[in-house]
N, C-alpha and C positions, 0 to 999 in steps of 0.2 A: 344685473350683469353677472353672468357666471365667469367663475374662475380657470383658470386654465389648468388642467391636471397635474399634480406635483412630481415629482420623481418617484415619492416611494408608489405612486396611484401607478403610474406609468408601469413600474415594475411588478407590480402586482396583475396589471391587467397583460403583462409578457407573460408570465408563469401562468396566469390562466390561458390565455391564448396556446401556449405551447403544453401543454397538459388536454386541453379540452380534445383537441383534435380537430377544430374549425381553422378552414384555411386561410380564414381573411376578416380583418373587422377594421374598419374607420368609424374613427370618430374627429365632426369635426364644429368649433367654435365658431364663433366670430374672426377670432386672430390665433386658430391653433387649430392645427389637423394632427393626428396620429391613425398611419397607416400599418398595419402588422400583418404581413402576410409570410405564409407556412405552406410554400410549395409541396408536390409530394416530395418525400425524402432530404428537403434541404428547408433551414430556418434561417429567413430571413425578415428582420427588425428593421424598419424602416422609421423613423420619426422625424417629422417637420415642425419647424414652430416658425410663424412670421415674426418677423421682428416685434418685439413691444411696441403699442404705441407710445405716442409723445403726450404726457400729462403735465401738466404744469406741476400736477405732486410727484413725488417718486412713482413711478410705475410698480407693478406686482413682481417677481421673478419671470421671468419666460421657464420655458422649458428646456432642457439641452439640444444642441441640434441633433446628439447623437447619444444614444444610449451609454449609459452606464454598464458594465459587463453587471451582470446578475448572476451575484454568486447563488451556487445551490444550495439549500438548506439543508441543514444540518438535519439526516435521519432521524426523528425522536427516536429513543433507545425500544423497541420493539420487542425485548428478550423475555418472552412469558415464565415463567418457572416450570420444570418439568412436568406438573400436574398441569399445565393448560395443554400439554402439548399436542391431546386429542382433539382439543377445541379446532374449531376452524372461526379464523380470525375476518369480518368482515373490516373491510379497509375501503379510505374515503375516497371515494373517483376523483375529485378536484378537490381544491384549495376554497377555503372558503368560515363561513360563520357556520357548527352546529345546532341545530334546535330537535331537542325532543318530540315536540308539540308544533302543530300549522299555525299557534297563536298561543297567547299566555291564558287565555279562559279557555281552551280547547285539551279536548283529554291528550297526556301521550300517548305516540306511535307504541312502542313496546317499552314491557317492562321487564325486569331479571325475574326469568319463570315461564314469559311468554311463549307460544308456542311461533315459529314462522313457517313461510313458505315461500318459493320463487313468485317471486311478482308483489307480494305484503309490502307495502312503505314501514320504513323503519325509520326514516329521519328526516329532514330535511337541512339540504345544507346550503346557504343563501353566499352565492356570490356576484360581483356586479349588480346588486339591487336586485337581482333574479334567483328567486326560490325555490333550489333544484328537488325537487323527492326523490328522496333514495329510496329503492327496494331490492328487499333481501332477494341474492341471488342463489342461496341455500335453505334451506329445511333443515328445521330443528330445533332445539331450546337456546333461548337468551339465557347467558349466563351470567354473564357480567355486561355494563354497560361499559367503558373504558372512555369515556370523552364526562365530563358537564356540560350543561344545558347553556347555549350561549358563549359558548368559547367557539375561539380560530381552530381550526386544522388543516392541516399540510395535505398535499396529494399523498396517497397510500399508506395514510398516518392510522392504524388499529383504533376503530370505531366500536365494534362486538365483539363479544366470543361468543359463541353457538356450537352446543353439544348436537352433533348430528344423528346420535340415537335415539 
């Protein structure tokens, strides 16, 4: 028997939803639906939860009928020092898990030194159970990597620097 999404899941799958740019995703249970749909130009949150059922034990939580406002996360502090300032900063499309590597016995994508190009995957970054690869949208040298292997990051959070000479 699966569980029914918790608040912070729920929230988490808003800010991807409203980040991604997909106009609509259900998801639904046995005893829980969640509907999120993102008209053009207007966001709208929709969440249902059917009542719990009746257990003789305590039932699980439900869900709220209605969203929690979702505050926006705090900027990580992005301020390079004036010697980065040449760099060009690649920054994370979505919110989600980092990995260097498609796997833990697999070589990594790039390293500080490496050369890129438009189109080279540089990461992958795994959100909703789905394994997004990134690829650099610039040309040039890695110079710093700015994230570890296996941590969270936030939409537009500084992932690379890349010398583009």
């Amino acid at each position: 028997m699966s569980e029914p999404m918790n608040l912070a899941q729920i929230q988490e799958l808003i800010k991807f939803v409203a980040k991604s740019g997909v106009s609509e995703v259900e998801i639904e249970q046995k005893d829980f639906k969640i509907t999120i749909k993102t008209p053009a130009g207007k966001k709208e949150v929709q969440v249902l939860a059917a009542p719990p059922p009746v257990y003789a034990s305590a039932p699980a939580p439900a869900a709220p009928s209605t969203p929690a406002p979702v505050a926006a996360p705090a900027a990580a502090p992005a301020a390079a020092p004036a010697a980065d300032s040449k760099y060009i900063t690649i920054k994370a499309p979505m919110i989600g898990t980092f990995y260097r590597a498609a796997g833990p016995e697999k070589p990594i994508f790039v390293n500080v030194g490496d050369e890129v190009k438009p189109g080279k995957t540089i990461c992958i970054i795994e959100a909703m159970k789905l394994f997004n690869e990134i690829e650099s949208e610039v040309a040039g040298k890695i110079v710093k990597v700015l994230v570890d292997d296996a941590k969270p990051v936030e939409y537009d959070q500084p992932l690379f620097l890349v010398d583009p000479a």
